[in-house]
N, C-alpha and C positions, 0 to 999 in steps of 0.2 A: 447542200443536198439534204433533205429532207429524208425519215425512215425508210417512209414507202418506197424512196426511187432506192434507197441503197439495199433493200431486199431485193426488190425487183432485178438490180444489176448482179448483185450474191447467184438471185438463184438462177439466172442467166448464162452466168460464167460456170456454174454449177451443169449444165446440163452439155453448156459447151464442149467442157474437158470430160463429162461422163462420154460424150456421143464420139468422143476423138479416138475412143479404147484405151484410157488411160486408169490404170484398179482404184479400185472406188478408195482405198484408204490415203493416196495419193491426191486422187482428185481433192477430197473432203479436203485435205493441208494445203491444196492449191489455193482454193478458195478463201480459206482462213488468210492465206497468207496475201493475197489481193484484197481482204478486207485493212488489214491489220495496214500495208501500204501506203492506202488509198486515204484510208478516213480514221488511222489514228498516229499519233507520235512515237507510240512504242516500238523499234526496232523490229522488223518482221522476223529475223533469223534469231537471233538471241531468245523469242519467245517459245519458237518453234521448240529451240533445242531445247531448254529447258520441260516446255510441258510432254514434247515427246518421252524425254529421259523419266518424265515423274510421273507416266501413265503409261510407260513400262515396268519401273521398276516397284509398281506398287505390289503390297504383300497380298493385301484382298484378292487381288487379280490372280494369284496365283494358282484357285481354286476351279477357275475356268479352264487350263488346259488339263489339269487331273481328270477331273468330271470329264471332258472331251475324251481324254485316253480311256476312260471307263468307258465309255461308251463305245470307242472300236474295240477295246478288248470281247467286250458283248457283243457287238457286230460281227468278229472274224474268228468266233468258237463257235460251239452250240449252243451258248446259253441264251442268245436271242433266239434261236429255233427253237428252243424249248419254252421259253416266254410263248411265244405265240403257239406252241404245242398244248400248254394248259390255259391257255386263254381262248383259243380256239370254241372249245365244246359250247362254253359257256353264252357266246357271240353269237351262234348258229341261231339262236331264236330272234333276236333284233334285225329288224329292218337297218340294213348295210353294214352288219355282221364285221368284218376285224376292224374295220374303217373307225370301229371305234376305239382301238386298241391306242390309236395316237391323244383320242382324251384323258382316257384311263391311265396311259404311261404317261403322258403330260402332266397330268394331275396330281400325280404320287410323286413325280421324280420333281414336281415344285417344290413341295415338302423338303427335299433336299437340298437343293441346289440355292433355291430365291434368284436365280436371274434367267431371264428369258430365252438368252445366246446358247447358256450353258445347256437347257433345257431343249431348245431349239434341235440340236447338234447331238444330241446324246442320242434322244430319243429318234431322233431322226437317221442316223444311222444304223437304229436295229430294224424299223418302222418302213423307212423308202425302198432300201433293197427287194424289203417282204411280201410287203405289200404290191410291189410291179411285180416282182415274180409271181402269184397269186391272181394276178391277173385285174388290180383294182382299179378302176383310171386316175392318172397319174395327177388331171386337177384338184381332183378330189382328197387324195392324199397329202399332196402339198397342202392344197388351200385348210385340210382342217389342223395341221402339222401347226403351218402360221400360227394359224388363230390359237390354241391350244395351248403353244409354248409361251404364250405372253401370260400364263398364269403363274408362270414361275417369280413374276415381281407379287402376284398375291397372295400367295400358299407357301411360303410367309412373305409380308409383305416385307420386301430389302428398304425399296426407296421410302417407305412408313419411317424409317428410324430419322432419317434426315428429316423428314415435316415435323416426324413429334420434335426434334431439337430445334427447328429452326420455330416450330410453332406453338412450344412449350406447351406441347401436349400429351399425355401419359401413353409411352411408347405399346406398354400390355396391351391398354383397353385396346389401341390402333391393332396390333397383333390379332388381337381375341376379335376386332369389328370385321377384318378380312374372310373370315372362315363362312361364312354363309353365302357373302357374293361370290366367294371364290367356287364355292359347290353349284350355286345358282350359273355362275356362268357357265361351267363346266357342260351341267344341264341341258342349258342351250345348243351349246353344241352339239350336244350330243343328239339332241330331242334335230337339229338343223339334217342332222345324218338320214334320222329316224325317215324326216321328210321326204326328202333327195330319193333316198331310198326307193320310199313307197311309189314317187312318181316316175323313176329310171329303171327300174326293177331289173331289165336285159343288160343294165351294165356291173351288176354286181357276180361276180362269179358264183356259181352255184352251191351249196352245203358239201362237205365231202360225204358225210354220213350222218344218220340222227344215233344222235348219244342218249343212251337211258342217265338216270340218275350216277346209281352207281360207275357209271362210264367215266361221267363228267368226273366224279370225286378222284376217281383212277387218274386220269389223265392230268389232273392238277396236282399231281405228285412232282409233273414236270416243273412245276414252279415254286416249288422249293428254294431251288438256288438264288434266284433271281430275289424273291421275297426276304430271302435268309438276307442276301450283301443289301437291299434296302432298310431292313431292319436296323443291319448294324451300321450303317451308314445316320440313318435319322436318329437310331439310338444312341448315339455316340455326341449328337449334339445336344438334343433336350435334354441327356442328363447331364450336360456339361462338362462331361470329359474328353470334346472335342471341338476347336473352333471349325465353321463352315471347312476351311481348307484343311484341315486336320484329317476330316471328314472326307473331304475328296481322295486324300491320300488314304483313310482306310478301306476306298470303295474300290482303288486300282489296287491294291491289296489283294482284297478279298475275292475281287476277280480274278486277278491272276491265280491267287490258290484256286479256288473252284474250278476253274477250266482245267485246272494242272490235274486235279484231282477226279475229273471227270477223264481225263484224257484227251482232250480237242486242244491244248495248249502244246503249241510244237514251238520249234527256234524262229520256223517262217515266220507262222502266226504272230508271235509276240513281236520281230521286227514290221512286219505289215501294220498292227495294229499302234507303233511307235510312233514309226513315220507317217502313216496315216492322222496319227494325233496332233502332229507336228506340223506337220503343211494345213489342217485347217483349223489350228487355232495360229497359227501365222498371219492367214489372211485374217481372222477374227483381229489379233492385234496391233495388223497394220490398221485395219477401218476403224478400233478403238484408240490409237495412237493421234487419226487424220481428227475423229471426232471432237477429241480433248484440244487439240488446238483450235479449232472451228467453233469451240464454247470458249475456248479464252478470248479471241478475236471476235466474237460477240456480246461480250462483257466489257471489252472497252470500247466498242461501239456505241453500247447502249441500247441495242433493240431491244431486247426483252422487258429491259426496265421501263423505258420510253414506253413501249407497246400496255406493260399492265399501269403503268399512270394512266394512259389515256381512256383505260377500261374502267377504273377505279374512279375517274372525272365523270364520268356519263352518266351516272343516277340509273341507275337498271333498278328494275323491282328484283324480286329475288329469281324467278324464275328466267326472266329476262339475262338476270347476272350468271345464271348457270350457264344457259347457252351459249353467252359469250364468251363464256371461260374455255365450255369445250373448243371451241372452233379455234380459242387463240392457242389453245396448249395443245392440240392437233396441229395446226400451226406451224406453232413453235416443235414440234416434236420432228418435223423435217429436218430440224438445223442440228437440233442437240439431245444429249442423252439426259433419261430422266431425272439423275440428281440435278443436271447444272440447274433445269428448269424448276423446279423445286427451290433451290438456292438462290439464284437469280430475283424470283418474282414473289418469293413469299415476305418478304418484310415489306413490298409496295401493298399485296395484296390482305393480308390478314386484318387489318385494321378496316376494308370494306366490306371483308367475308363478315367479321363481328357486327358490322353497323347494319348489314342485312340480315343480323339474325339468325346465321348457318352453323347448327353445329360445328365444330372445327373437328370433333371425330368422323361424323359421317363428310366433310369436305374433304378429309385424311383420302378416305376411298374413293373418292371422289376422284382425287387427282393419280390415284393410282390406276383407275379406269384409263382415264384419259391418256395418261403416261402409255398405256399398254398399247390404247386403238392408236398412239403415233408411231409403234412398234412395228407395226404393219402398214404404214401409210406412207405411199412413196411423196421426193425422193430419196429421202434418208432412213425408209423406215430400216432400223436392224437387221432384224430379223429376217427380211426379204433378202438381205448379203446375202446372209450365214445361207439362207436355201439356195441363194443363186450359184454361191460358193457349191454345196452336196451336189447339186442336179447339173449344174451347166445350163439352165434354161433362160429364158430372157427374163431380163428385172419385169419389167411392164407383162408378161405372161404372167408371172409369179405374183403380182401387184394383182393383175388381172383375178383369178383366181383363190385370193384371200379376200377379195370383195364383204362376199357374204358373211366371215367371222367379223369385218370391220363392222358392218351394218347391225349383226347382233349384239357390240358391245354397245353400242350409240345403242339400241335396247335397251341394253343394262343399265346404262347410266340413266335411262328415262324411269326404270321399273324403282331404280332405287333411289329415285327422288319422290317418285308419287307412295312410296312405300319404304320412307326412311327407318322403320323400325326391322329393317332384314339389317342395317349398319348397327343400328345403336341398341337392339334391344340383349344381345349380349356382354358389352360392357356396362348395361345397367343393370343385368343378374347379378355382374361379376362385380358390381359394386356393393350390393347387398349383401 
């Protein structure tokens, strides 16, 4: 059986067992495990237990359900009320006014975090409650939510570290090339709001009141607390007295004092916000568990590898090779999460990235773009779980309704090949 028929049957049985009501992180192992079966020698059960056991009990991972818990700790005190109480004044002038508040907390709590779920989840928890109560429509919330959180792979870039090793490329410069796309996109976004805005006007809820100057300054007293545990959350890593998880552990910390300290921390609260942590980063690590097998069962397939040989055979000019890159790493980004594809395809592909002349820093963002817009791109995209998980709403609505951040980053990716120097012209300051 050739590639194509045995995707085609993947993602067949794949839609099969989704439509049956069986939870996506189950399904996802299903399918791995009818791959693994069908079309390879490796024992299906033996593989299962092993990658399941090592992609739970990895250390890195442990910074996703912290950050999770920080995030309902902020959800079920006042300190998300008060986020949006000094964020609030400032909003009132922008065309779709809080609606932007999921770019702006999406964008900083990147900074933190580097992964998209975590991001997803945190932020989305202070952000969906608020924003429905408030009265905002709820596509619109999700769908910029989506789009938003997948900046958490560029503000810093996580999956960068894996390309710079696998593509013996200087990790910094990739670090320092993300900072401009990552604001540019944000941008979009946000400027995507600005639009929406000005053409729906009746569906944005009205001002509460107009704030003088000094009003605004007042009212941003509110966000003190909020700013203070980001502070010491980012500051704890850049100065290297904390790793990423370290960091998450001093953010559930620091929340917890704060809310104590404010008063809004009761016995309820802190168990709500435990168990709340607990059931959705459960489902987060059942769908991360099904995913990790579904990337080992397609590494001894061979799709990915087979797929960028046959990309790498085809003589593309360079513009031509970009685009097909996109489409296969969209693609590909249905099946697997963004390191395997990274690791998988980059020792077939770099040697044709170089023979076409493509920077390999600005390819670095390149594939972190792409990585992001499979983030959002059913039916595997992440991120669409993790919302379908908070909301209860249908995959295909939520697919539905992140449409348009998909469509801006395919943007992106176009703006920042006709305008490679937004990638590369600060690691070539930072080389002088």
């Amino acid at each position: 059986m050739n590639d194509l028929a045995v995707m085609a049957l993947l993602v067949l049985c794949l839609f099969l067992i989704l439509g049956s009501g069986v939870w996506i992180g189950l399904t996802l192992s299903g399918v791995a495990w009818i791959g693994m079966q069908l079309f390879t020698a490796r024992p299906a059960g033996d593989a299962m237990a092993v990658t399941i056991w090592g992609s739970a009990s990895s250390w890195t991972l442990t910074a996703l359900p912290l950050f999770v818990w920080m995030g309902e700790i902020l959800f079920r005190t006042r300190l998300s009320q008060d986020m949006f109480k000094g964020l609030a004044p400032w909003m009132q002038a922008l065309p779709g006014r809080l609606l932007h508040t999921n770019v702006v907390g999406c964008t900083i709590f990147a900074a933190v975090s580097g992964s998209s779920a975590a991001t997803c989840a945190t932020i989305g928890k202070m952000t969906l409650p608020e924003l429905t109560r408030r009265g905002y429509p709820e596509h619109m919330v999700v769908g910029t939510l989506a789009g938003a959180s997948t900046l958490g792979l560029l503000i810093p870039p996580s999956i960068i570290i894996v390309y710079g090793v696998t593509a013996e490329v200087s990790i910094a410069k990739l670090f320092i090339a993300g900072v401009f796309p990552g604001i540019m996109l944000a941008l979009m976004f946000s400027g995507y709001i600005v639009l929406w805005a000005l053409r729906h006007p009746d569906q944005i809820p009205p001002a509460d009141t107009k704030f003088t100057f000094r009003q605004k300054l007042a009212a941003s007293r509110s966000l003190i607390p909020v700013v203070s545990l980001i502070i010491a959350v980012l500051g704890s890593i850049y100065s290297g007295i904390a790793t990423a998880t370290e960091a998450a552990a001093v953010g559930v910390v620091g929340a917890l004092l704060i809310s104590a300290l404010q008063g809004s921390l009761s016995w309820n609260s802190f168990k709500e916000a435990l168990m709340g942590a607990t059931r959705l980063y459960c489902m987060i690590a059942l769908i991360l568990a099904g995913a990790a097998f579904l990337t080992l069962s397609m590494g001894y397939i061979g799709l990915p590898r087979h797929l960028a040989e046959w990309i790498a055979s085809m003589g593309l000019s360079q513009a031509e090779l970009i685009l097909a890159l996109t489409l296969f790493f969209v693609l590909l980004g249905c099946f697997l999460d963004g390191i395997s594809m990274v690791v998988l395809t980059m020792g077939v592909l770099m040697p044709t990235i170089q023979k076409a002349g493509i920077d390999p820093i600005w390819f670095g963002i390149f594939i972190v773009l792409v990585v992001e817009m499979a983030q959002i791109t059913p039916p595997v995209g992440f991120n669409l779980f993790v919302l379908q998980g908070m909301t209860g709403r249908e995959l295909t609505w939520i697919a539905r309704v992140t449409l348009p951040m998909f469509f801006l980053m395919c943007a992106a990716v176009a703006i920042i090949y006709v305008l490679p120097g937004i990638v590369t012209w600060l690691p070539q300051q930072m080389m002088r």
